[in-house]
Steps between C-alpha positions, in 0.01 A plus 500: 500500500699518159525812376385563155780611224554852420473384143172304578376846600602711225304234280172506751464896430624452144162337459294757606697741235454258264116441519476811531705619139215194363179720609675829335617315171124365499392850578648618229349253276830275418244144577813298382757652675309512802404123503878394446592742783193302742610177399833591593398622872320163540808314427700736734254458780490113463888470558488769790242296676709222426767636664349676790335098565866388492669740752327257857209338622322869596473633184383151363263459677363856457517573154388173479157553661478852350565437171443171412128510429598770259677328326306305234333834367866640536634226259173505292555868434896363398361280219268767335794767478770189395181475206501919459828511425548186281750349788391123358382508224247739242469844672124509596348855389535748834155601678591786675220463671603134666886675556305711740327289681844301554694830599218522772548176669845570473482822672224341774777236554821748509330692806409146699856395448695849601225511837599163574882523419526794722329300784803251485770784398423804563757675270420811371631724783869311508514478135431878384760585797749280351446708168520789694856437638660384160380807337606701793893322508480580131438863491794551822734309263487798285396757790890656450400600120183626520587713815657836389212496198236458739612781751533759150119373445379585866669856477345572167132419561478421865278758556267414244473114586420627914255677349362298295502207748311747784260550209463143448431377873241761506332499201454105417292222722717305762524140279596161745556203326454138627591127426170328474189636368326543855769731622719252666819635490631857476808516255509876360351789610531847233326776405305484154397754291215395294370134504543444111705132524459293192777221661380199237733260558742699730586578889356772643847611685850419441524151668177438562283218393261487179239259647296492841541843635279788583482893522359754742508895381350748740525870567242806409363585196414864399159547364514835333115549449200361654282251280497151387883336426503182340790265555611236304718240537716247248613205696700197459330301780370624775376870607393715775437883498325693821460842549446652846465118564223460330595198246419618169680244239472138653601208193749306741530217291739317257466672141652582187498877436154644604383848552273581772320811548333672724384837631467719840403862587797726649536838612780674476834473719701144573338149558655227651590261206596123552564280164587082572609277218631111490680325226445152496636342163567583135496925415476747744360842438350768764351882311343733712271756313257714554203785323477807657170698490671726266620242230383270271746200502671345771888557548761354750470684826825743490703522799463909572142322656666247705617577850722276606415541946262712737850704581500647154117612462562815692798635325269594155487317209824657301721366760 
């Protein structure tokens, strides 16, 4: 099989950035902006599948089937933005109301093609680690300079950052992050402090992908008093939340930014706590709250409750 460019690549998960830079511009309520910015992503994905058609007979034949029938809407959609944005012709007035429902088949067609382009190629692994090692022959270029000023920071607060990193695996939830929004493929694995991760349009880790992945968090949670919590939830799609496995948040679907809430009785002392998310396409965003019986408004859920592993849940909670 052919392999696919390294250029044809960086413009496949340009697309993604740039659909989703249209929702946020929209978001903000820039309608005009935002429709010149979605009929530019159409025109970007029509010459990528153009190209990806071009590179043999496999991919022809399945972008072909996969996309073809999409295609008349797909070009449809083309004219009314070329008509938004006054591309031939008298600028028609902008209904933000028709840019949305364009930026949604645009976003239900984005996910079909990256499923079915990492059928045929899967990338993602390869290309991140190819990222990986330029940065990484980069920073040994200049290891000689950055040496001696490196050791002088070590000596001078060594002692605080092993501190503060034993602090850290303890007090936080154990965070493993996957390629693929059903957990498909482990590619980080770090301790978190709070869940409070308004990504938008970003990676959630250095290298790692900003479409189609998926988070589990677990670990104990101190309940200080006994009485009713409530937990909330904003999430940017999908979201789980069980306590002593008993599911209490369950909205695992595709969704722009929705709270959920919910409530359970604890008593006091540590409960198992397990928190799943998936990002399928455009923003990403995964807030963890919760009401204890002593307050009146939710807040994020601080990491001095977290407990990190069953090791740690005998040692006190000062640590």
């Amino acid at each position: 099989m052919s392999e696919v460019s390294a250029e044809l690549i960086s413009r496949i998960y340009y697309l993604g950035r740039l659909l989703k830079t249209t929702q946020f511009i929209l978001e903000i309520g820039d309608v005009e902006s935002s429709a010149f910015l979605a009929k530019r992503y159409i025109d970007e994905m029509f010459s990528v599948i153009e190209q990806l058609k071009n590179v043999n007979e496999f991919y022809r034949a399945h972008f072909g089937l996969v996309l073809d029938f999409k295609m008349p809407k797909i070009k449809s959609d083309r004219i009314g933005l070329q008509e938004m944005t006054g591309e031939h012709g008298q600028k028609k007035k902008i209904k933000e109301e028709s840019l949305e429902v364009i930026l949604v088949r645009c976003f239900e067609n984005h996910e079909i093609f990256m499923k079915e382009f990492r059928k045929v190629y899967p990338l993602r692994d390869q290309w991140y680690e190819q990222l990986k090692r330029s940065y990484e022959k980069k920073i040994k270029k200049h290891k000689g300079r950055i040496v001696l000023g490196g050791l002088l920071l070590i000596f001078l607060v060594g002692g605080m950052a092993v501190k503060f990193s034993s602090y850290r695996k303890k007090f936080s939830l154990i965070g493993q992050y996957y390629y693929g929004t059903n957990f498909e493929n482990l590619f980080k694995i770090r301790h978190d402090d709070v869940v409070n991760f308004r990504w938008g349009i970003g990676a959630p880790t250095f290298f790692g992908p900003i479409d189609d992945f998926s988070v589990r968090w677990t670990g104990f949670l101190l309940a200080p008093l006994q009485g009713e919590y409530e937990f909330s939830t904003l999430s940017d799609d999908g979201v789980k939340l069980w306590i002593d496995d008993i599911l209490v948040i369950d909205n695992w679907t595709a969704h722009p930014i929705r709270q959920d809430v919910e409530s359970i009785t604890l008593t006091p002392g540590y409960h198992a706590i397990r928190l799943e998310y998936f990002e399928g396409t455009a923003g990403a965003n995964m807030q963890l709250f919760w009401k204890r019986p002593d307050a009146t408004n939710p807040v994020v859920i601080q990491s001095k409750y977290f407990i990190s592993e069953k090791k740690y849940l005998n040692d006190g909670k000062d640590g």
